[in-house]
MARBA-3410 file (N, C-alpha, C, O; in Angstrom, 1 decimal):
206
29.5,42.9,287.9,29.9,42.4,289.2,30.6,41.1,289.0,30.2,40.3,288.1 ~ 31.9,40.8,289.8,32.4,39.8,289.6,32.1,38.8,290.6,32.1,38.9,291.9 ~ 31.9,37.8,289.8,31.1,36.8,290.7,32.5,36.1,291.3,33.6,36.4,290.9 ~ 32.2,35.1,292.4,33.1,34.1,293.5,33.9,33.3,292.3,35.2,33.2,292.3 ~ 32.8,32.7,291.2,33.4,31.6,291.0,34.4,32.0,289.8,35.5,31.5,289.6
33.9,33.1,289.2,35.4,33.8,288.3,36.5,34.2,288.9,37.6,34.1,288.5 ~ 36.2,34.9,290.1,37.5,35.4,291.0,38.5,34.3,291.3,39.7,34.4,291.3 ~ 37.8,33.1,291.6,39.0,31.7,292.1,39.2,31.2,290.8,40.2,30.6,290.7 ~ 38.5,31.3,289.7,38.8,31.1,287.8,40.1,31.9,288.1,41.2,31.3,288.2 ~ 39.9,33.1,288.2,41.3,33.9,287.6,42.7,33.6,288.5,43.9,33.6,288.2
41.9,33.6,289.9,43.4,33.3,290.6,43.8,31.8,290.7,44.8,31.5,291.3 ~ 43.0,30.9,290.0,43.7,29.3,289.7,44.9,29.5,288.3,46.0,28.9,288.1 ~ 44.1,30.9,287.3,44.8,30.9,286.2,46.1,31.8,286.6,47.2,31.8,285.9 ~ 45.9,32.4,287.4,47.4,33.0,287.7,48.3,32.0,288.3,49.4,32.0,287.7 ~ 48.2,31.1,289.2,48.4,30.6,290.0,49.1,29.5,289.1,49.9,28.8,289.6
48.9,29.2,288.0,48.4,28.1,287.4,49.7,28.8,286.1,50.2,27.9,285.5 ~ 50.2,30.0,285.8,50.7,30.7,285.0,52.1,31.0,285.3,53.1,31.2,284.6 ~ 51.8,31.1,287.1,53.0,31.5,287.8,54.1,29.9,287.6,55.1,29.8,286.9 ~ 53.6,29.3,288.1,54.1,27.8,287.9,54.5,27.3,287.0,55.3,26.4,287.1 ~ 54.2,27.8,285.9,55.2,27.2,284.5,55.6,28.5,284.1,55.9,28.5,282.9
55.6,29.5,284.4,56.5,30.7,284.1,58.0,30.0,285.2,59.1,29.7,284.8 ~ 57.3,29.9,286.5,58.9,29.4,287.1,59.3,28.3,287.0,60.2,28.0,287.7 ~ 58.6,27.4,286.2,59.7,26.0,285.9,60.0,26.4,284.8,61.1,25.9,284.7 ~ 59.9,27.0,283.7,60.3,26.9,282.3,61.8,27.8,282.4,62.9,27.6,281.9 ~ 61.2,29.2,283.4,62.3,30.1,283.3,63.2,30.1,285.0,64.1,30.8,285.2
62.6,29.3,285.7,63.2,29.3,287.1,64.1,27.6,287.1,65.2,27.6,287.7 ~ 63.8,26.6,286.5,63.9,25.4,286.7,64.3,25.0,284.9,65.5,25.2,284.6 ~ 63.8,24.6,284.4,64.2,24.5,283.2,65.2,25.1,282.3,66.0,24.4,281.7 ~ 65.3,26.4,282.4,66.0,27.4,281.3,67.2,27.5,282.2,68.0,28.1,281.6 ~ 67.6,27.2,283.4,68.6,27.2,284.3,69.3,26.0,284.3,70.5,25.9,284.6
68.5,25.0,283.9,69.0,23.4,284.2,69.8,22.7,282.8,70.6,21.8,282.9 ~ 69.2,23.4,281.3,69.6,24.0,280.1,71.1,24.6,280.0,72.2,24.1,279.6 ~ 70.9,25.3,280.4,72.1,26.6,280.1,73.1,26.2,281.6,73.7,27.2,282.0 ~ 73.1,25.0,282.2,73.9,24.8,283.2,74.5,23.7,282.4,75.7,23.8,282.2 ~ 73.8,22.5,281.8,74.4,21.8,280.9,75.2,22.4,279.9,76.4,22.2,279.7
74.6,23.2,279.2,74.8,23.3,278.3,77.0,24.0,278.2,78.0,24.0,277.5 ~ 76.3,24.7,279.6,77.8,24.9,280.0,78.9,24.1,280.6,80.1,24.5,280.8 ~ 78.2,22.9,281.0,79.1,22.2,281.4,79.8,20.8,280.8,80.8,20.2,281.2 ~ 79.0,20.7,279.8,79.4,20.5,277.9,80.0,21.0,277.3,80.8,20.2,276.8 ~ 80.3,21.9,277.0,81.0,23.0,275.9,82.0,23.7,276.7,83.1,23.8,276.2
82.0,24.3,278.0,83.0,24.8,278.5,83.1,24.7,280.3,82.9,25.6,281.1 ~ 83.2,23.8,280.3,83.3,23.2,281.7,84.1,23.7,282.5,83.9,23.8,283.7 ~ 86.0,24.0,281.6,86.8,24.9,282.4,86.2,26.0,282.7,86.0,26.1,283.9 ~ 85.9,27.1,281.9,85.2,27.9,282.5,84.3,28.3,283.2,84.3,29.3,283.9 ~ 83.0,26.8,283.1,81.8,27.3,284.2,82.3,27.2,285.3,81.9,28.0,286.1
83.2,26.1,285.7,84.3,26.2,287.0,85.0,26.9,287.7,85.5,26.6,288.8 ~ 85.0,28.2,286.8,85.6,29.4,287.3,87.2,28.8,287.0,88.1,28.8,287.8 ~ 87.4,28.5,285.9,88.7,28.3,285.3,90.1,28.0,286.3,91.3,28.1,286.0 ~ 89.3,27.5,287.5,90.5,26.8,288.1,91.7,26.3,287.3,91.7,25.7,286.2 ~ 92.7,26.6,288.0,93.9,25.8,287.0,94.6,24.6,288.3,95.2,25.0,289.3
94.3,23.1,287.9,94.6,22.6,288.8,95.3,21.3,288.2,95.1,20.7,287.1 ~ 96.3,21.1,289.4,97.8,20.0,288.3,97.5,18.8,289.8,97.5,19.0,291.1 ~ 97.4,17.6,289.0,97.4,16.6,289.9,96.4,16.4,291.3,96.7,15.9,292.4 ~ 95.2,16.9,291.0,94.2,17.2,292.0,94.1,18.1,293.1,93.2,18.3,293.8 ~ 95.7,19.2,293.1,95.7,20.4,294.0,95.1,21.4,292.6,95.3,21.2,291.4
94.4,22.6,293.1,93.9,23.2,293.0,95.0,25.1,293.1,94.7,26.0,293.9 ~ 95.8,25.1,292.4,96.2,26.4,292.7,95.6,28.1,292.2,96.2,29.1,292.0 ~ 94.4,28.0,292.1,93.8,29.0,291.7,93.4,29.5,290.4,94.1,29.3,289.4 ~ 92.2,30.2,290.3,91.8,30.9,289.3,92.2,31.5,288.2,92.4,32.7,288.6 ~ 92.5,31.3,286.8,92.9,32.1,285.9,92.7,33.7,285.8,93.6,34.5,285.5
91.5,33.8,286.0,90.8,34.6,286.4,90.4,36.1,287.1,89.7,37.1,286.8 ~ 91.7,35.4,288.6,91.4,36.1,290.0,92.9,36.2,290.4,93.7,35.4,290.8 ~ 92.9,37.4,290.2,94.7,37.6,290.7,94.6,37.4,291.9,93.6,37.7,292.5 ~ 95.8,36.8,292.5,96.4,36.8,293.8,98.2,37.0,294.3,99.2,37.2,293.6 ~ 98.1,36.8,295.8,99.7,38.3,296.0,100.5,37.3,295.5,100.2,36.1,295.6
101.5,37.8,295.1,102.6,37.0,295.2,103.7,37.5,295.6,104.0,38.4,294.8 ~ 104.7,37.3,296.7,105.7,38.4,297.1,107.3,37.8,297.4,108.2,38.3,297.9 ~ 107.1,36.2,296.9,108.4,36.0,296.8,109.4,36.0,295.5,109.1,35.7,294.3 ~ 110.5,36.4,295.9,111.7,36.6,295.2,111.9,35.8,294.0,112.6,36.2,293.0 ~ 111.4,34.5,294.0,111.3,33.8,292.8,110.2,33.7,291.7,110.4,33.4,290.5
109.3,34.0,292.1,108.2,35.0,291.2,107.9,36.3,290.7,108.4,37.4,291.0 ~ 106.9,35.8,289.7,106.5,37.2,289.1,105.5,37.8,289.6,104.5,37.2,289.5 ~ 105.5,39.6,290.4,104.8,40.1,290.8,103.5,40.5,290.0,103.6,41.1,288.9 ~ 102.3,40.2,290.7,101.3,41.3,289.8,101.5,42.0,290.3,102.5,42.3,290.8 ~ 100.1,42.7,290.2,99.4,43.9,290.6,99.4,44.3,292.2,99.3,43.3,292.9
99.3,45.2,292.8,99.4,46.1,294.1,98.1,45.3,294.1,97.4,44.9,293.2 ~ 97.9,45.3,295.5,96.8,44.8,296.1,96.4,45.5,297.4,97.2,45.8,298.3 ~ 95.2,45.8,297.5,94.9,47.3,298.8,95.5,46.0,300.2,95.7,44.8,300.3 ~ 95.8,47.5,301.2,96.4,46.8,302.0,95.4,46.5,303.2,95.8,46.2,304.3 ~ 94.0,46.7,302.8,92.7,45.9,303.4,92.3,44.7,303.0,91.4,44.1,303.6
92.9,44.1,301.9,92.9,42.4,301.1,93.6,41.7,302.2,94.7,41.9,302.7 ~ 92.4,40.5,302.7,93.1,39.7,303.4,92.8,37.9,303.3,91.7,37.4,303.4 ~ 94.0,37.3,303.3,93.3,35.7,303.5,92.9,35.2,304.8,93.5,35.2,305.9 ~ 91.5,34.6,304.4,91.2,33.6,305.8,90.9,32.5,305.5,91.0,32.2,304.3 ~ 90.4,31.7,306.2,90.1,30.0,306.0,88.5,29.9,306.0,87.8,30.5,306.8
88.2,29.1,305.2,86.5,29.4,305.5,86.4,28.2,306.2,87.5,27.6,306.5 ~ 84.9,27.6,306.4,84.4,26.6,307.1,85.2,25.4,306.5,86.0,24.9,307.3 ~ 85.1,25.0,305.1,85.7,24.2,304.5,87.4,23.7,304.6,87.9,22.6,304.5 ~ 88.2,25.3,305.1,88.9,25.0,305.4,90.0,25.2,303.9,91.2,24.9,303.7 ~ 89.2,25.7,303.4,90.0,26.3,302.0,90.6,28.0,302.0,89.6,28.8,301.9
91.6,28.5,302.0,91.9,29.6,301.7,90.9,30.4,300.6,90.5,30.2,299.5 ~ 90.7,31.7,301.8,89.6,32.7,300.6,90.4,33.6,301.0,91.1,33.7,302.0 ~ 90.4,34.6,299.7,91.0,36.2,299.3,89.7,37.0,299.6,88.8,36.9,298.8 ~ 89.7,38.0,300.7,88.5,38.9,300.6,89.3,40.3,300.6,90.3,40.6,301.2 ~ 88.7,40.9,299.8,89.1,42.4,298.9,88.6,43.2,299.5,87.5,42.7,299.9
88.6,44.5,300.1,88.5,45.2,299.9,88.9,46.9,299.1,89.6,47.6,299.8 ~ 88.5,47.3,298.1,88.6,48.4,297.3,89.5,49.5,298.3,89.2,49.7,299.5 ~ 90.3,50.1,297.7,90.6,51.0,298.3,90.1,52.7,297.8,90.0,52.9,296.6 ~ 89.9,53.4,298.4,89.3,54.4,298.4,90.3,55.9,298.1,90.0,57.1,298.3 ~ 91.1,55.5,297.8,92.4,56.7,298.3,91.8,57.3,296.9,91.2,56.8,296.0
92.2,58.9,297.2,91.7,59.5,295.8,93.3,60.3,295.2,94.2,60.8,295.9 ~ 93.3,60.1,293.6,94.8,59.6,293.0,95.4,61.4,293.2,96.4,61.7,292.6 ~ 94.6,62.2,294.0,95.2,63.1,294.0,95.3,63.8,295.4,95.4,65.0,295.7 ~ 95.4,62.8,296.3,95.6,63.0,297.2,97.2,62.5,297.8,97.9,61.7,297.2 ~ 97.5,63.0,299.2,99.0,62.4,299.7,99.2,61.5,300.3,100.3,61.2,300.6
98.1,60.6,300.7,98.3,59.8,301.1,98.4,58.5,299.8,99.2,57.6,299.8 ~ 97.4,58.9,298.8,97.9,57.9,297.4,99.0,57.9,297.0,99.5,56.8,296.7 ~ 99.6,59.2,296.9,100.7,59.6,296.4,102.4,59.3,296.8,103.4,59.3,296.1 ~ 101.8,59.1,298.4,103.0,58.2,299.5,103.1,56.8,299.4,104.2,56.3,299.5 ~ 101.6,55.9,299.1,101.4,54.7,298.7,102.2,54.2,297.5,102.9,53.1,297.6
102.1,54.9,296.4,103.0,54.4,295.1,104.1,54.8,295.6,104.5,53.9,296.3 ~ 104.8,56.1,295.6,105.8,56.2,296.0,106.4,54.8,297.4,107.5,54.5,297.1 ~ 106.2,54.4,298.0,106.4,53.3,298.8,106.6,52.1,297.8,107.3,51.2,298.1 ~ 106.0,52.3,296.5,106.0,50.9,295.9,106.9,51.0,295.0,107.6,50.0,294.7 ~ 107.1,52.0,294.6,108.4,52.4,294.0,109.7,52.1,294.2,110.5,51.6,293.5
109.8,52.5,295.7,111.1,52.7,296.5,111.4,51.1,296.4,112.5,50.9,295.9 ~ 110.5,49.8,296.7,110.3,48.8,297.2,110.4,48.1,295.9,110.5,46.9,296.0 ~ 110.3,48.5,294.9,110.5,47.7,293.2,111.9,48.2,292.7,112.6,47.5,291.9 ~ 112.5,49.5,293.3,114.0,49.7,292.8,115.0,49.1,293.8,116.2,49.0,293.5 ~ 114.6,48.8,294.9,115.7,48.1,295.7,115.8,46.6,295.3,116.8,45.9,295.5
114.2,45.9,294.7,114.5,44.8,294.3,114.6,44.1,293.2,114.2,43.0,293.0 ~ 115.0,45.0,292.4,115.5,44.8,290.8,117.1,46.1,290.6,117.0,46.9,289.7 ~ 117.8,46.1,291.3,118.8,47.1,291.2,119.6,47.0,289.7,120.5,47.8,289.4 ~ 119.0,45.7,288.8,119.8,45.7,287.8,119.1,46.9,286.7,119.7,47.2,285.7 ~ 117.9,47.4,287.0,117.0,48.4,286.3,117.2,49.7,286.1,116.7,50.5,285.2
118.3,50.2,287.6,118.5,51.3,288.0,117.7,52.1,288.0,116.7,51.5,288.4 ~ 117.3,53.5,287.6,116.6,54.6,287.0,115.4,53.9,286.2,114.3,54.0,286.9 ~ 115.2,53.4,285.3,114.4,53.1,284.1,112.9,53.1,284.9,112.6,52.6,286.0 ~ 112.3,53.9,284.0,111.1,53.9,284.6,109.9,52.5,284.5,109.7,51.7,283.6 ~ 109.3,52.6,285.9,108.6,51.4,286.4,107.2,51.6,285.7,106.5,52.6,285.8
106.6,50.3,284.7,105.2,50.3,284.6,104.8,51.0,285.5,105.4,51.2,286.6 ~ 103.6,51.3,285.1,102.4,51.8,286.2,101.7,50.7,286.1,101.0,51.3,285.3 ~ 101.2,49.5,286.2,100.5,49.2,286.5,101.0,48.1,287.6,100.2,47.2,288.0 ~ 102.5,48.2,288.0,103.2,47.4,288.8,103.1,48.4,290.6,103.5,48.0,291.7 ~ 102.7,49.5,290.2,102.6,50.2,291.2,101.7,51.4,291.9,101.8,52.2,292.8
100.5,50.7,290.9,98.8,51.5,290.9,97.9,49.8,290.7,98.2,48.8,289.9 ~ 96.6,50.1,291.9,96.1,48.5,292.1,94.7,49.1,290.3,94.3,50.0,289.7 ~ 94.6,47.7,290.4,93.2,47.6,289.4,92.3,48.1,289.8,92.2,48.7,290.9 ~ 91.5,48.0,289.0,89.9,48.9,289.2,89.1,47.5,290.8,88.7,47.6,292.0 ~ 89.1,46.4,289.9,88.6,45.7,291.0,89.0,45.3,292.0,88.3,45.0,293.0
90.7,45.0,291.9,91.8,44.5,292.6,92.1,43.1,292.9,92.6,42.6,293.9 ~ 91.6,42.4,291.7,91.7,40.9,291.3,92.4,40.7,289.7,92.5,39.6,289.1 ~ 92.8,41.9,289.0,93.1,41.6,288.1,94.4,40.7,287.8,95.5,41.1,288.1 ~ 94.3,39.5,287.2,95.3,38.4,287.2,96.8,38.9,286.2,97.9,38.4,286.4 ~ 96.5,39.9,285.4,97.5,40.2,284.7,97.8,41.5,284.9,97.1,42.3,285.6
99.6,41.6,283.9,100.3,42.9,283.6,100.8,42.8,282.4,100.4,41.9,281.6 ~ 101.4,43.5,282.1,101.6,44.1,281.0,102.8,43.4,280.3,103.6,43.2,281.1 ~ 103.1,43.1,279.3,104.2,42.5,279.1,105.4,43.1,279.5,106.4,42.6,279.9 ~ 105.1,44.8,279.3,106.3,45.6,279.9,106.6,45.3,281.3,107.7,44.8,281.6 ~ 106.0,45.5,282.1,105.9,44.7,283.7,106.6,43.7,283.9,107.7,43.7,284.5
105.7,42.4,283.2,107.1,41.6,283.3,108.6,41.3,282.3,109.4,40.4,282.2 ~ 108.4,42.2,281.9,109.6,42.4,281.1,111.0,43.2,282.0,112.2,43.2,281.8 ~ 110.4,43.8,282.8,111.1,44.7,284.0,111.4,44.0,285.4,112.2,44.4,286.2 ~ 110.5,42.5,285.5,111.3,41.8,286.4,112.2,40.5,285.9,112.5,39.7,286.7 ~ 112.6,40.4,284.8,112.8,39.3,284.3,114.5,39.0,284.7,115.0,37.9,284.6
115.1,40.1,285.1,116.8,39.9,285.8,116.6,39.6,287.1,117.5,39.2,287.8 ~ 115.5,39.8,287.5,115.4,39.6,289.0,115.2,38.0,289.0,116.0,37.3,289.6 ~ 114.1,37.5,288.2,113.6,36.6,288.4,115.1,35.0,287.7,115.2,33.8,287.9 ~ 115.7,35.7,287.0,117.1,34.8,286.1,118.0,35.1,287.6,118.7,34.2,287.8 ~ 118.1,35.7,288.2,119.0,35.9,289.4,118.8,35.2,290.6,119.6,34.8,291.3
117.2,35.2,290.8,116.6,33.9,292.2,116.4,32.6,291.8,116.6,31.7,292.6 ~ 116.0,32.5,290.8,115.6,31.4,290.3,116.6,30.3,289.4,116.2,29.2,289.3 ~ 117.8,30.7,288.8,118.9,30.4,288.6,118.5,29.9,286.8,119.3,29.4,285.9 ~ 117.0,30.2,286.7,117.0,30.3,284.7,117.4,31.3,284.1,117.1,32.4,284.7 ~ 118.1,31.3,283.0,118.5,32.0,282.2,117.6,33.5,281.7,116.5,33.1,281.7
117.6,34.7,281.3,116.9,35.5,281.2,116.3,35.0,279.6,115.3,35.6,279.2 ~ 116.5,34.4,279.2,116.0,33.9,277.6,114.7,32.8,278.3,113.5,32.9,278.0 ~ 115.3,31.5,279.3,114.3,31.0,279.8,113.4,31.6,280.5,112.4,30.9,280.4 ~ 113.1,32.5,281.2,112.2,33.5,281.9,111.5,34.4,280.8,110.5,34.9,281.1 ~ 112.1,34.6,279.5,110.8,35.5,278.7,110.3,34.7,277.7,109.6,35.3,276.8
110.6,33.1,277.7,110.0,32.1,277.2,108.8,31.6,277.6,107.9,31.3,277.0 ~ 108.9,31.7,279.1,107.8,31.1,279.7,107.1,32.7,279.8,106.1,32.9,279.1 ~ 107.4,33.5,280.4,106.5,35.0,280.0,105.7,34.8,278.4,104.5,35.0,278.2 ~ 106.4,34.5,277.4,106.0,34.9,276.1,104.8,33.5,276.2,103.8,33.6,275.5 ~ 105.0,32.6,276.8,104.3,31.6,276.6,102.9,31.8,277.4,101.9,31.1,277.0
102.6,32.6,278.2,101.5,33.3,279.2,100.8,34.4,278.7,99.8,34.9,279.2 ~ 101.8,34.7,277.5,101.0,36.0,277.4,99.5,35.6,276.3,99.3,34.7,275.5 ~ 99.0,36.4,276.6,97.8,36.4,275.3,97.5,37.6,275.0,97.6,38.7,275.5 ~ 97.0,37.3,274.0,97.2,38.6,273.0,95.8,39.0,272.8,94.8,38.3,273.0 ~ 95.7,40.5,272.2,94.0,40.8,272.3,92.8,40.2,271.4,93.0,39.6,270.4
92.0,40.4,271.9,90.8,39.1,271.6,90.4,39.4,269.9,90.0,40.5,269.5 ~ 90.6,38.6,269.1,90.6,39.2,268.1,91.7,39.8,267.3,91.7,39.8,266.1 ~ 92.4,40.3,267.9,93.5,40.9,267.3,93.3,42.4,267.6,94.1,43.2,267.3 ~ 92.2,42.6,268.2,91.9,44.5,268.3,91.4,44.5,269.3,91.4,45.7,269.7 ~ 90.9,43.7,270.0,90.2,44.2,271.2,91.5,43.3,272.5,92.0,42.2,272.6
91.6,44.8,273.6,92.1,45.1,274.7,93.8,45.2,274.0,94.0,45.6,272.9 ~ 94.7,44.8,275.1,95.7,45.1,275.1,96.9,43.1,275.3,96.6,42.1,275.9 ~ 97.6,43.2,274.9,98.4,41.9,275.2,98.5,41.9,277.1,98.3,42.8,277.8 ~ 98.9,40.7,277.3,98.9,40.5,278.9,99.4,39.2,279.2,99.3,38.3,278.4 ~ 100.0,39.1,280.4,100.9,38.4,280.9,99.9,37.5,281.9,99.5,38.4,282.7
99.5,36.7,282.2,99.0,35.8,283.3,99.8,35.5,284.4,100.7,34.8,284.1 ~ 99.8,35.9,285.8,101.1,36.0,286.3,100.7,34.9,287.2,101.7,34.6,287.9 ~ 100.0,34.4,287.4,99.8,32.9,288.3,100.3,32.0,287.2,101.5,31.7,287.3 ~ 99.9,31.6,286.1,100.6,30.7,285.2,102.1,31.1,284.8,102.7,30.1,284.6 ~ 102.8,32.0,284.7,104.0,32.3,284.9,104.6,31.5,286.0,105.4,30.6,285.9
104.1,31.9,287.1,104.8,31.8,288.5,104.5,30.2,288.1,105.6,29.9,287.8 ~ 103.8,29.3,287.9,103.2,27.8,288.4,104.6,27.2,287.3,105.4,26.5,288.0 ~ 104.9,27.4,286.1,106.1,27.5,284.9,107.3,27.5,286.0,108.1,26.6,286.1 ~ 107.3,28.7,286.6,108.6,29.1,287.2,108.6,27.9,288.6,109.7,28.0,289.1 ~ 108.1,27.2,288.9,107.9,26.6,290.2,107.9,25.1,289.5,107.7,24.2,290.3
108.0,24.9,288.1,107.5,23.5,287.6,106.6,22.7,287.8,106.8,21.5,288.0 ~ 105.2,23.5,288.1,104.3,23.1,288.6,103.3,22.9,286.9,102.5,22.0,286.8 ~ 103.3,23.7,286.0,103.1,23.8,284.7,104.4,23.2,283.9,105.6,23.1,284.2 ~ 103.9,22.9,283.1,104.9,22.4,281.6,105.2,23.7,280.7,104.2,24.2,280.1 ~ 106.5,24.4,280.7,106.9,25.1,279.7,106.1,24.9,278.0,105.6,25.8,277.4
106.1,23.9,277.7,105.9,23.7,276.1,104.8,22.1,276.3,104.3,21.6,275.2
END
C-alpha cells in the first residue's frame, strides 16, 4: 500500500526533476547554443540579411521577384506570392505553393506564358533554348538562386539596360556565383539578389 507521505515524496521528486530537465534543456541549452551562435556566426543566426549602410535589402537566403529590366531574374514565383506590410511596417513575402500538376494544361500554359515573355525580352537569344529553371518555380518557391546558365542567357539583356559591358555583367555574375560545397556536393549557383545589389552599386564589385 502506498502511503500519503511517499505519494507527495514522488510527486515533489518529479516535480523537482521536471524543473531542471527544463532549465538545463528548456533554458540553459537554448541560452548556450544561442550564444554560441551569435559568436561564431552571427551573419547567419540573423538569417543572413545582407544589409549596406543600415538599410536592410534582404536575405541571402530567401529569393525574391525581381522584374525590372535592369536586373537579373530568378526564379518564377507562384502567382498566389504576395507582399504586404506587417504591423512593424516592414515588407513581408507570403508564399504560397502552387499546386499545378506538371502534366497538366493549365501548367503547361503557365511555362509556356513564361516562355513567350523571356523571348520577347532577350530578342538577342532568338531560338536558343531557355534554362528550365528560369521558367519552372522551386520546390519551396524562395529559392535565391539559378543556374549559371540562366544567368548566362540574360547577360545581353542586362549590357543593353544597364549600359555595362557584357564582360562587366559576367564579372559581377562570376563574382556571386558559388560553387558546390566541397567541390561535390550540389551544383554551382548564381545569387541573384547579390547580382542585382552589384548591378545597382549598392554592393562593391571587387
Amino acid at each position: 500500500m502506498l502511503h500519503v507521505g511517499n505519494g507527495a515524496k514522488l510527486w515533489g521528486s518529479a516535480a523537482l526533476f521536471f524543473l531542471v530537465v527544463t532549465l538545463l534543456c528548456g533554458v540553459a541549452y537554448t541560452f548556450a547554443c544561442t550564444v554560441l551562435a551569435q559568436l561564431a556566426f552571427s551573419h547567419q543566426a540573423n538569417g543572413s540579411i545582407i544589409e549596406v549602410d543600415g538599410t536592410a535589402y534582404g536575405s541571402e537566403l530567401v529569393g525574391q521577384p525581381f522584374a525590372g529590366e535592369g536586373h537579373l531574374w530568378g526564379r518564377p514565383m507562384s502567382p498566389d506570392a504576395k507582399t504586404f506590410t506587417d504591423d512593424r511596417g516592414s515588407k513581408v513575402l507570403w508564399y504560397a505553393p502552387s499546386n499545378l500538376s506538371p502534366a497538366g494544361d493549365e501548367f503547361a500554359e503557365t511555362v509556356q506564358a513564361r516562355i513567350d515573355a523571356l523571348r520577347a525580352a532577350h530578342p538577342e537569344q532568338g531560338n536558343k533554348p531557355i534554362p528550365s529553371d528560369l521558367v519552372t518555380e522551386s520546390g519551396s518557391g524562395f529559392d535565391p538562386h539559378i543556374s549559371p546558365a540562366a544567368a548566362e542567357y540574360q547577360v545581353e539583356r542586362l549590357a543593353r539596360t544597364t549600359g555595362k559591358s557584357p564582360r562587366d555583367i559576367r564579372a559581377i555574375i562570376e563574382r556571386c556565383t558559388e560553387q558546390p560545397q566541397g567541390g561535390i556536393l550540389g551544383d554551382a549557383r548564381v545569387n541573384v539578389l547579390k547580382v542585382n545589389l552589384m548591378l545597382d552599386g549598392i554592393l562593391p564589385v571587387r
